[in-house]
DSSP file (Angstrom, degrees, kcal/mol; ACC not computed):
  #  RESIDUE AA STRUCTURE BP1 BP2  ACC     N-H-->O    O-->H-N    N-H-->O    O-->H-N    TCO  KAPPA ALPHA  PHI   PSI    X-CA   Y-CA   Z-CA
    1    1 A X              0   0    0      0, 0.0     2,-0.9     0, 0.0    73,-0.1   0.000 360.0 360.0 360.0 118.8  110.4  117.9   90.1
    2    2 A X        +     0   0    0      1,-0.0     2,-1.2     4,-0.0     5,-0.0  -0.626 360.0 161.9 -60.1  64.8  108.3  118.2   86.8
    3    3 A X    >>  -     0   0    0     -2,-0.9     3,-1.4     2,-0.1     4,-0.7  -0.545  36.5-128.3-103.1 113.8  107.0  115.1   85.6
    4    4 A X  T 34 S+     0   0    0     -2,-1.2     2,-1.7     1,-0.3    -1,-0.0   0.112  95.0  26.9 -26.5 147.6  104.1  115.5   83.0
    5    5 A X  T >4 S+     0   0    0      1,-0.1     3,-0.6   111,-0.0    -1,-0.3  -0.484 120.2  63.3  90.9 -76.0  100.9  113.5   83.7
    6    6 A X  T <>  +     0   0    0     -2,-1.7     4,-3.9    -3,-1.4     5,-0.5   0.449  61.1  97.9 -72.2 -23.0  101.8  113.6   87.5
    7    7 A X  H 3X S+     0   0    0     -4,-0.7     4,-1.1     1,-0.3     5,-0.2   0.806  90.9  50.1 -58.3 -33.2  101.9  117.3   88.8
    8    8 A X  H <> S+     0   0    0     -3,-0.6     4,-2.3     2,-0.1    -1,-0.3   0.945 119.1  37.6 -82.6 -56.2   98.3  116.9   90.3
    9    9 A X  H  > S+     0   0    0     -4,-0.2     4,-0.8     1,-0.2    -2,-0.2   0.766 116.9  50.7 -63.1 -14.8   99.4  113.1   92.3
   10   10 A X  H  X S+     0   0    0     -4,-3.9     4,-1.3     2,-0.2     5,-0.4   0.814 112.4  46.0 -79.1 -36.4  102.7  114.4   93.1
   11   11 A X  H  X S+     0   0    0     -4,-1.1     4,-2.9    -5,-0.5    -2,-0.2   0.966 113.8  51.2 -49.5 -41.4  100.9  117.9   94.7
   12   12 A X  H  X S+     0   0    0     -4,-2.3     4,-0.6     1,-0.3    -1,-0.2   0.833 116.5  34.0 -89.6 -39.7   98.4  115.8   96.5
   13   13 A X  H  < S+     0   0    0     -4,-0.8    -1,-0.3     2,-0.2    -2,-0.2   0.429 121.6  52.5-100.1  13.4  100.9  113.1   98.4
   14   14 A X  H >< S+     0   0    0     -4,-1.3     3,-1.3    61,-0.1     4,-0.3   0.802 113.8  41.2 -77.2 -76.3  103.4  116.1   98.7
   15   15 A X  H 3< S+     0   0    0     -4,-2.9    -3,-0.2    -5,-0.4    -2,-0.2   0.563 126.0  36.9 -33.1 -35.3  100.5  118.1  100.3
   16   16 A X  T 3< S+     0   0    0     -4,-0.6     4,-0.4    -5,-0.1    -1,-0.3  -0.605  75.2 119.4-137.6  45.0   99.3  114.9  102.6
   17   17 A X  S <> S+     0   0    0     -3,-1.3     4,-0.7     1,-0.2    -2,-0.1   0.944  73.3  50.9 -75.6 -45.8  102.1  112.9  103.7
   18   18 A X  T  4 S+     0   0    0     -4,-0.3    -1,-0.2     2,-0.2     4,-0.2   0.454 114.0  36.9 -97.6  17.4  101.7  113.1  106.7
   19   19 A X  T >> S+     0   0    0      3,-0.1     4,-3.7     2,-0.1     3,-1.3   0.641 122.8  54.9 -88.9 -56.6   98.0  112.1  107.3
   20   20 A X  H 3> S+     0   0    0     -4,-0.4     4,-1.3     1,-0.3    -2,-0.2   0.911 108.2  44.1 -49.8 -32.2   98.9  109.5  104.2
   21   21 A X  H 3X S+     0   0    0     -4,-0.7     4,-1.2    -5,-0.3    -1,-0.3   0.963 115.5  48.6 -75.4 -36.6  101.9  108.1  106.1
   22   22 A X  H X4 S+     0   0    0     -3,-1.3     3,-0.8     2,-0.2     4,-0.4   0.947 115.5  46.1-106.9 -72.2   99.7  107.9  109.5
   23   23 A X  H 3< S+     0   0    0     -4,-3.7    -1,-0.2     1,-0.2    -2,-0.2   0.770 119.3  37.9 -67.5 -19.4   96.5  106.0  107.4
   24   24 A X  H >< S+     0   0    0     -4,-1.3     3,-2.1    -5,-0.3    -1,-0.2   0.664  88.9 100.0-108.8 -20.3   98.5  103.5  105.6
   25   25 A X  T << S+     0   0    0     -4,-1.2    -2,-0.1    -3,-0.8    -3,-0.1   0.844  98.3  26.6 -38.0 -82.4  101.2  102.7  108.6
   26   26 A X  T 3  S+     0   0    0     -4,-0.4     2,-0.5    29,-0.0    -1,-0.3   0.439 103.6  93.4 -99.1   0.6   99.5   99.5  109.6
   27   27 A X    <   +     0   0    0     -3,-2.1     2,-0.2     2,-0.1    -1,-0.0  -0.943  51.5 135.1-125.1 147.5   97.8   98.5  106.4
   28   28 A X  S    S-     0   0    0     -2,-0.5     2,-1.6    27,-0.1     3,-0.2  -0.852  71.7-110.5 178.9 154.6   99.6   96.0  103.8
   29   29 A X     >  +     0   0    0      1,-0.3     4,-3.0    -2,-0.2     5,-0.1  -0.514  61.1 161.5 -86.3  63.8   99.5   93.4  101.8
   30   30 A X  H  > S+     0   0    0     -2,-1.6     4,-1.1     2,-0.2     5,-0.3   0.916  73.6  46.6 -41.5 -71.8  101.8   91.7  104.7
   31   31 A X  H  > S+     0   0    0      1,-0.2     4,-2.2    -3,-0.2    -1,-0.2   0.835 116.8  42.8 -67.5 -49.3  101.2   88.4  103.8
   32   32 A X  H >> S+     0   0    0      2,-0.3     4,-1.7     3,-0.2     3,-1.6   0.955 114.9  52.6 -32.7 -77.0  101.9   89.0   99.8
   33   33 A X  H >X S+     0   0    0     -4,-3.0     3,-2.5     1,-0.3     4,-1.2   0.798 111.5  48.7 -44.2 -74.9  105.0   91.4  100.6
   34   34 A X  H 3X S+     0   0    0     -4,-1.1     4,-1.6     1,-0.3    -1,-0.3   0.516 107.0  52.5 -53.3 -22.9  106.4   88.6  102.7
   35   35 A X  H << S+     0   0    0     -4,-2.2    -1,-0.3    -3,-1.6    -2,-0.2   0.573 106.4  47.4 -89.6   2.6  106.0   86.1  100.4
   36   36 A X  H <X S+     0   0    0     -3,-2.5     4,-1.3    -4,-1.7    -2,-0.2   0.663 110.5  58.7 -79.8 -26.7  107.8   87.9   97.4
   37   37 A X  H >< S+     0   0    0     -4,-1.2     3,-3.3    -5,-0.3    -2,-0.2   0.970 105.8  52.3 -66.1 -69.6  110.8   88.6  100.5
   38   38 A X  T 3< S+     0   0    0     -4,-1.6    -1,-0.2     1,-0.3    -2,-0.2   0.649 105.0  62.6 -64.0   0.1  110.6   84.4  100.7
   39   39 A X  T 34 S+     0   0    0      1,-0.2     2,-0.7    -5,-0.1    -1,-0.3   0.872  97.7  59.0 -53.8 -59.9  111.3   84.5   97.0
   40   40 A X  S << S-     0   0    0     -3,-3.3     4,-0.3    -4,-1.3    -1,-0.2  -0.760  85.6 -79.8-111.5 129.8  114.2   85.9   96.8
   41   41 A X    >   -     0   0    0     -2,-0.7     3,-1.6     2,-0.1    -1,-0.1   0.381  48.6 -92.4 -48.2 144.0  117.6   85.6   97.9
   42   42 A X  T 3  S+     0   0    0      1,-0.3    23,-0.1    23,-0.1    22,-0.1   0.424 114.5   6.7  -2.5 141.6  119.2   86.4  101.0
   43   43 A X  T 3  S+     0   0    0     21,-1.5    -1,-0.3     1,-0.1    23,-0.2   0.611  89.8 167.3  40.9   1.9  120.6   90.5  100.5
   44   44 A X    <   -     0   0    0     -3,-1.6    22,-1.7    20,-0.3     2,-0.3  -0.051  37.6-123.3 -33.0 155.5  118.8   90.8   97.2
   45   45 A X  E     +a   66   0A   0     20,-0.2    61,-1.6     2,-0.0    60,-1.0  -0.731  37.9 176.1 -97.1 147.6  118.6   94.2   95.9
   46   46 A X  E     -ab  67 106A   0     20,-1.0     2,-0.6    -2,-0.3    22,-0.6  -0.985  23.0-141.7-150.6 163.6  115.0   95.2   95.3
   47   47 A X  E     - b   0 107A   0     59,-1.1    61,-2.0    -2,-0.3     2,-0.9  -0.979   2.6-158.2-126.7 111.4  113.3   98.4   94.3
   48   48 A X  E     - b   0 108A   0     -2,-0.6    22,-0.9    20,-0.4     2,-0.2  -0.861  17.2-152.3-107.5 105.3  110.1   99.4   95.7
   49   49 A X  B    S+c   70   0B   0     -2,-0.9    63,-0.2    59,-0.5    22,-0.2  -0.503  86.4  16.6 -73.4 132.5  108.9  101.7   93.0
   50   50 A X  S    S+     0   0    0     20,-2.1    21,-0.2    -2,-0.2    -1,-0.2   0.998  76.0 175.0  24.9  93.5  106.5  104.3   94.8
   51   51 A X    >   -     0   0    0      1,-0.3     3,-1.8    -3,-0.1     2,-1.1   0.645  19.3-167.0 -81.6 -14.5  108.1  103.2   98.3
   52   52 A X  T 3   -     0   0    0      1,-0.3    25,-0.5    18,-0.1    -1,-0.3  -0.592  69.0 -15.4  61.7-101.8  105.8  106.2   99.5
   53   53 A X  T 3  S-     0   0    0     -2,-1.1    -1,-0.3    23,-0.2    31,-0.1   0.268 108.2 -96.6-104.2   3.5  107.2  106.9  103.5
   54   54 A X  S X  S+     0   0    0     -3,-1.8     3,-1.3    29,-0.1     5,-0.4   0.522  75.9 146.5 103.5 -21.1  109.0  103.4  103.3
   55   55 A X  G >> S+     0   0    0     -4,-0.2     3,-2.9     1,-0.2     4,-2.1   0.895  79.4  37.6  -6.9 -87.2  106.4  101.1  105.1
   56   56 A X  G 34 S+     0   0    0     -5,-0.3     4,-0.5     1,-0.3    -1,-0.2   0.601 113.0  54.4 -77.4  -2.9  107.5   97.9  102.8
   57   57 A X  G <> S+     0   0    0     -3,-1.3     4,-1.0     2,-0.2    -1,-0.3   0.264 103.0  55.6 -93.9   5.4  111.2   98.5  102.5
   58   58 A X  H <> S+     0   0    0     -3,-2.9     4,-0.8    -4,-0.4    -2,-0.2   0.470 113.4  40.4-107.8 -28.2  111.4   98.6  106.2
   59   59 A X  H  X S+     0   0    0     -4,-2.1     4,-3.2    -5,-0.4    -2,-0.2   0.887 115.8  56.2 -87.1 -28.0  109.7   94.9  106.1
   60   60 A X  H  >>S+     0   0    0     -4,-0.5     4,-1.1     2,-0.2     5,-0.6   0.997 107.8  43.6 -26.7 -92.3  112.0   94.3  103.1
   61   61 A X  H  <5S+     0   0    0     -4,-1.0    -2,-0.2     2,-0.2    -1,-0.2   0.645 113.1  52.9 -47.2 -24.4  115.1   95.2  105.1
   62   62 A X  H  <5S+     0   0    0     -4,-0.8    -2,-0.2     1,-0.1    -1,-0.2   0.931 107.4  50.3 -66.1 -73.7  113.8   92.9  108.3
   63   63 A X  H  <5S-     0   0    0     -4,-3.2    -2,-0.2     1,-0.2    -3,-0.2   0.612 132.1-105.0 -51.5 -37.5  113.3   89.9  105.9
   64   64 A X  T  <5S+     0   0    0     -4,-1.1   -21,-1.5     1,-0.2     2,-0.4   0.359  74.8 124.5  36.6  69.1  117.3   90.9  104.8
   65   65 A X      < -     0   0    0     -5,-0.6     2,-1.6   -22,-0.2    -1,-0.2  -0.924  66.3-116.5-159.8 162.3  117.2   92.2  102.1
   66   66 A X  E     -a   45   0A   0    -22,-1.7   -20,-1.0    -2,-0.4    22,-0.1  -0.444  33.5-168.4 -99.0  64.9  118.4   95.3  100.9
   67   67 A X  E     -a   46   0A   0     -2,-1.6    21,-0.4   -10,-0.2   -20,-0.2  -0.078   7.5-161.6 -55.6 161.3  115.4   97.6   99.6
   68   68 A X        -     0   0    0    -22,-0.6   -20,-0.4    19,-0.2     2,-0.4  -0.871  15.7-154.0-133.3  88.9  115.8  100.9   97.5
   69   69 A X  E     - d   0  89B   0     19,-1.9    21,-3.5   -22,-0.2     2,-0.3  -0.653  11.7-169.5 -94.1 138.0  113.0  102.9   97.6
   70   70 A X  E     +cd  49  90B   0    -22,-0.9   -20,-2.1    -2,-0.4     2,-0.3  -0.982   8.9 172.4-127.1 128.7  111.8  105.5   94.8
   71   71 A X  E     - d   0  91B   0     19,-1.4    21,-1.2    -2,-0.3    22,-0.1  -0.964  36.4-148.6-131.3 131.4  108.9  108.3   95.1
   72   72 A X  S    S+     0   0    0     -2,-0.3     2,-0.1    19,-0.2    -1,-0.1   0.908  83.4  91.5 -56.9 -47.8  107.9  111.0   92.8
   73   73 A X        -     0   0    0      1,-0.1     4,-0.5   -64,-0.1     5,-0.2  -0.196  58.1-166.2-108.7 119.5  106.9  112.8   96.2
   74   74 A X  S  > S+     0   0    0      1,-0.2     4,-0.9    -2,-0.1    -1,-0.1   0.980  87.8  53.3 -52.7 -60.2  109.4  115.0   97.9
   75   75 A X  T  4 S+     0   0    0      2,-0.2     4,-0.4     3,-0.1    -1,-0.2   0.690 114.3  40.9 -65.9 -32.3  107.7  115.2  101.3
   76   76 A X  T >> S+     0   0    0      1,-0.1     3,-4.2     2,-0.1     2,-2.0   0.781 104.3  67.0 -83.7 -88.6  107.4  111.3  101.7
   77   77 A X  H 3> S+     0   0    0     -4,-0.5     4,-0.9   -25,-0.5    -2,-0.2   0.378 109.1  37.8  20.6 -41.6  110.7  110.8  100.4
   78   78 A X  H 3X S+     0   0    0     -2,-2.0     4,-1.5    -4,-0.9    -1,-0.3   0.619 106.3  57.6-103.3  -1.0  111.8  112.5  103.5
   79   79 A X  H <> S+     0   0    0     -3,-4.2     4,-5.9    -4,-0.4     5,-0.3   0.925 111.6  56.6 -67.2 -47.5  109.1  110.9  106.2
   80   80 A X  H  X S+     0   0    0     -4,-0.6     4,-2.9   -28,-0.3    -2,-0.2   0.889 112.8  38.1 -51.0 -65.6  111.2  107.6  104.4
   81   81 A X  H  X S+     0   0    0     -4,-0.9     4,-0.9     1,-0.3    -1,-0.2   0.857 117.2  46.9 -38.4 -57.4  114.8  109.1  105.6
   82   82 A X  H  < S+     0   0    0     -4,-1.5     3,-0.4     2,-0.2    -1,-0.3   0.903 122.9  34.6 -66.2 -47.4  113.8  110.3  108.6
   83   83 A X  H  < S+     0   0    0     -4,-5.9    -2,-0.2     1,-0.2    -1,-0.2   0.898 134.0  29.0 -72.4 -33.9  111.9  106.8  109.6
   84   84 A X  H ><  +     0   0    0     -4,-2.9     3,-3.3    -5,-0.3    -2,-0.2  -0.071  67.1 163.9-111.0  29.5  114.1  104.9  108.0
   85   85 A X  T 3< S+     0   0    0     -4,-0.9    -1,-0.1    -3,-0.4    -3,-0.1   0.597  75.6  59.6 -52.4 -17.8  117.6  106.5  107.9
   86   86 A X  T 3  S+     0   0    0     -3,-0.1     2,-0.5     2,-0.1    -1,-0.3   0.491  92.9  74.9 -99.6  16.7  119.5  103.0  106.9
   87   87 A X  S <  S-     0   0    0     -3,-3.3   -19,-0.2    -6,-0.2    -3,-0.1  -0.951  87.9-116.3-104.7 123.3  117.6  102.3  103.5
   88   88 A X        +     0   0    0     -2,-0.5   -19,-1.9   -21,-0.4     2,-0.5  -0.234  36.5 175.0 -53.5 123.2  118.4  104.3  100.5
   89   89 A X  E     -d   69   0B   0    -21,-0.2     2,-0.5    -4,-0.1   -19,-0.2  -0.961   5.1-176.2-127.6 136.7  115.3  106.4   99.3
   90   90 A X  E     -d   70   0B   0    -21,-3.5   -19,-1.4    -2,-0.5     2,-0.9  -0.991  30.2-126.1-130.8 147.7  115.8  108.8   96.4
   91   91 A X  E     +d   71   0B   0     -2,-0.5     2,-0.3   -21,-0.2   -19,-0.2  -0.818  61.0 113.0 -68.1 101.9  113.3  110.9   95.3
   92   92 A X        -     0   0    0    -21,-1.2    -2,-0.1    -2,-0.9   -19,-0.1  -0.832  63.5 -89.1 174.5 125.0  112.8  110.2   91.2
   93   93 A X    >   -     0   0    0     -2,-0.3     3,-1.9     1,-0.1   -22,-0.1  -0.142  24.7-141.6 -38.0 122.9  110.4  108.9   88.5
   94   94 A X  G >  S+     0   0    0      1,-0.2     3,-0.6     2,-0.1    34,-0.2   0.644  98.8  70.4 -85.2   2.1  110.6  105.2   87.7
   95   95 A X  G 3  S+     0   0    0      1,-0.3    -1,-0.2    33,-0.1    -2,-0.0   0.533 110.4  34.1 -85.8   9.9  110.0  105.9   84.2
   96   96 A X  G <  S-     0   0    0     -3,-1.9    -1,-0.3    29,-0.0     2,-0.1  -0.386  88.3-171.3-121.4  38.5  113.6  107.4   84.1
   97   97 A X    <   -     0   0    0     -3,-0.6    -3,-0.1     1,-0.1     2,-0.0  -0.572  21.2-142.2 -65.7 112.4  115.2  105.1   86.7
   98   98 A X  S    S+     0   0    0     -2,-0.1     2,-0.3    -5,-0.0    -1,-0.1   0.087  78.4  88.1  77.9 -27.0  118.9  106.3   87.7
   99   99 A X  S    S-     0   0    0      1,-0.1     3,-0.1    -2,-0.0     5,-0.0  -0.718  82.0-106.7-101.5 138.0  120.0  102.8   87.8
  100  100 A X    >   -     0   0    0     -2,-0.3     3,-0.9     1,-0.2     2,-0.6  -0.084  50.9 -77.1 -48.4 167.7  121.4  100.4   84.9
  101  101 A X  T 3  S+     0   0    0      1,-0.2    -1,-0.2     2,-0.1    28,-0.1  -0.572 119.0  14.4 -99.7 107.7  119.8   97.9   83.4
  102  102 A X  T 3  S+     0   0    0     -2,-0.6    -1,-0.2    -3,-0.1    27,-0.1   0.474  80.7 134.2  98.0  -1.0  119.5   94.6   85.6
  103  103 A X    <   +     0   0    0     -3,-0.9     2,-0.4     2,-0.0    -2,-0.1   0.619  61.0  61.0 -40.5 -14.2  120.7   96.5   89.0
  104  104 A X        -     0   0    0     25,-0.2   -58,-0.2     1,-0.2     3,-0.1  -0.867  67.4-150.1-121.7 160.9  117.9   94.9   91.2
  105  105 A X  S    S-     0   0    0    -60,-1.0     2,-0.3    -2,-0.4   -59,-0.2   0.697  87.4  -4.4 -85.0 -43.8  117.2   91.1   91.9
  106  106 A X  E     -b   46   0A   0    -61,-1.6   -59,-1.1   -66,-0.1     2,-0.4  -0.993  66.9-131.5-156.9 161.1  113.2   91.9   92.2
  107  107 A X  E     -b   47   0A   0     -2,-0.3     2,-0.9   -61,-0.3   -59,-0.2  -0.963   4.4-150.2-123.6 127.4  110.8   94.9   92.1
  108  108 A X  E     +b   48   0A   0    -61,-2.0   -59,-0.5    -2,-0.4    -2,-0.0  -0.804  22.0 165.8 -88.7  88.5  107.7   96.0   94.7
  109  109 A X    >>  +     0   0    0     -2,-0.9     3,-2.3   -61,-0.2     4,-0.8   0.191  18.9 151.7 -78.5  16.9  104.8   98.1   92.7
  110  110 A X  T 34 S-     0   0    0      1,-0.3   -54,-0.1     2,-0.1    -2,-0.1  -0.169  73.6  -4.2 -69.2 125.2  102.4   97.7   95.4
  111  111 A X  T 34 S+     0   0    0      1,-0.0    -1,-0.3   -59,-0.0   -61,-0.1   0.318 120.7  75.3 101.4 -27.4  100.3  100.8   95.0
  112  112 A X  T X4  +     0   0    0     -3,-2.3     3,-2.0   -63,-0.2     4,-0.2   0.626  69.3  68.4-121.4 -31.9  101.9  102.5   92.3
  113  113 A X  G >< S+     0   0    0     -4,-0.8     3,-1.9     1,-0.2    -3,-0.1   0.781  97.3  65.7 -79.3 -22.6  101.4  101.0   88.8
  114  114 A X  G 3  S+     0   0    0      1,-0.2    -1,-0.2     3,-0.0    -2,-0.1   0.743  81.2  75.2 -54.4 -22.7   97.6  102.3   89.1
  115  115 A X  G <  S+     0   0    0     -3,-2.0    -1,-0.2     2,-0.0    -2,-0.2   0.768  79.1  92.1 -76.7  -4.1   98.8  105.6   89.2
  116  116 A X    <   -     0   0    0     -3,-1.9  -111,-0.0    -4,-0.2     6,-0.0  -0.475  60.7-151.3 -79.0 138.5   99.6  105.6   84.6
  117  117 A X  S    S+     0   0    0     -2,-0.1     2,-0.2     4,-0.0    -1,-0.2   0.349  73.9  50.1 -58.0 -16.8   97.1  106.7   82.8
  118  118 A X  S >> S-     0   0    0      0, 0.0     4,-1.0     0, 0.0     3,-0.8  -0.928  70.4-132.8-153.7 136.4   98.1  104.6   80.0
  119  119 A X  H 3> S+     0   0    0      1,-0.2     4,-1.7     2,-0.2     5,-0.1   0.533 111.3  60.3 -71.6   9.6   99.0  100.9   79.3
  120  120 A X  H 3> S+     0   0    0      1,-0.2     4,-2.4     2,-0.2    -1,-0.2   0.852 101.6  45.1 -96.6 -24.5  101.7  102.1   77.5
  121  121 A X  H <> S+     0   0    0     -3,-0.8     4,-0.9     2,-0.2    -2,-0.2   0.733 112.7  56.8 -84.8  -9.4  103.5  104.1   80.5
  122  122 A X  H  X S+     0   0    0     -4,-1.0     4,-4.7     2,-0.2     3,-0.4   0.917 108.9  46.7 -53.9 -63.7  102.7  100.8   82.5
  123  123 A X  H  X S+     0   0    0     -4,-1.7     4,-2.1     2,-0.2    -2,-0.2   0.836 108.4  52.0 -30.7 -61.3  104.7   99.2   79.8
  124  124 A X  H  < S+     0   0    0     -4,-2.4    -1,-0.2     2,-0.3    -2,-0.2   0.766 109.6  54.0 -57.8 -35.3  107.5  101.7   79.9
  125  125 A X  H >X S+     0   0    0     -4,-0.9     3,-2.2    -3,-0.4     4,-1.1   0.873 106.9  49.4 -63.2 -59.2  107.8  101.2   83.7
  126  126 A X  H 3< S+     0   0    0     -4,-4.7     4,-0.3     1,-0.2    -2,-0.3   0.831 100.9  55.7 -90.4  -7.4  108.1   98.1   83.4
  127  127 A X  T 3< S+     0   0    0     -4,-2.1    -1,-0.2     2,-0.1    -2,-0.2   0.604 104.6  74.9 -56.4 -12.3  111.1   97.9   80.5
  128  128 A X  T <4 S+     0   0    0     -3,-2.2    -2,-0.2     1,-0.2    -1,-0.1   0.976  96.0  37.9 -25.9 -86.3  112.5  100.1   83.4
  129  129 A X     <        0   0    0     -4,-1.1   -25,-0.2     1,-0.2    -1,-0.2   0.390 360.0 360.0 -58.6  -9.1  113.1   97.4   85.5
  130  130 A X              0   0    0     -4,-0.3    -1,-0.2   -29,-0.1    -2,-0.2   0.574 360.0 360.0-130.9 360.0  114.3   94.9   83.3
């Protein structure tokens, strides 16, 4: 997948996934992710935009509710399947999102909005989601 801007951060967690998936496994912003879960209702839909391997859509799906995680990165995108085989992961740019307009109850960035370059693709991302 081509996305301009990205080709060097997509190489690089394509290239390291699996050391990346293995250093980040046990660190999170637990207590912050769990308290956006007690936020929202019961079976919300959520999108965790750059789910990476799936780490916070697997705490997602514990609290109940019903993550959909999206990654530029092919090679996490499939650590996510493989670890996680009952959450939807698609491989795809959130500045394109695949989804309609108003599809999610709430959205997860953790990690991910650092990677634009620009407040304006920040921006764009987030007219994504809403």
């Amino acid at each position: 997948m081509k996305i301009r801007g990205f080709e060097d951060t997509i190489n690089w967690y394509d290239k390291n996934a699996e050391s990346y998936t293995k250093a980040i496994q046990n660190y999170s912003s637990f207590d912050e992710l769990n308290e956006f879960v007690s936020l929202l209702p019961k079976k919300a839909i959520v999108l965790d935009a750059g789910c990476a391997a799936g780490r916070d859509a697997a705490v997602m799906k514990r609290g109940g509710i019903k993550p959909i995680g999206i990654d530029l990165s092919s090679n996490l995108i499939k650590i996510a399947k493989k670890r996680y085989p009952k959450i939807k992961f698609i491989q795809g740019n959130f500045l394109k999102l695949p989804f309609e307009i108003g599809s999610f109850d709430g959205v997860w960035t953790h990690a991910s909005l650092l990677h634009f370059d620009s407040v304006k693709d920040v921006k764009k991302a987030l007219s994504e989601f809403y």
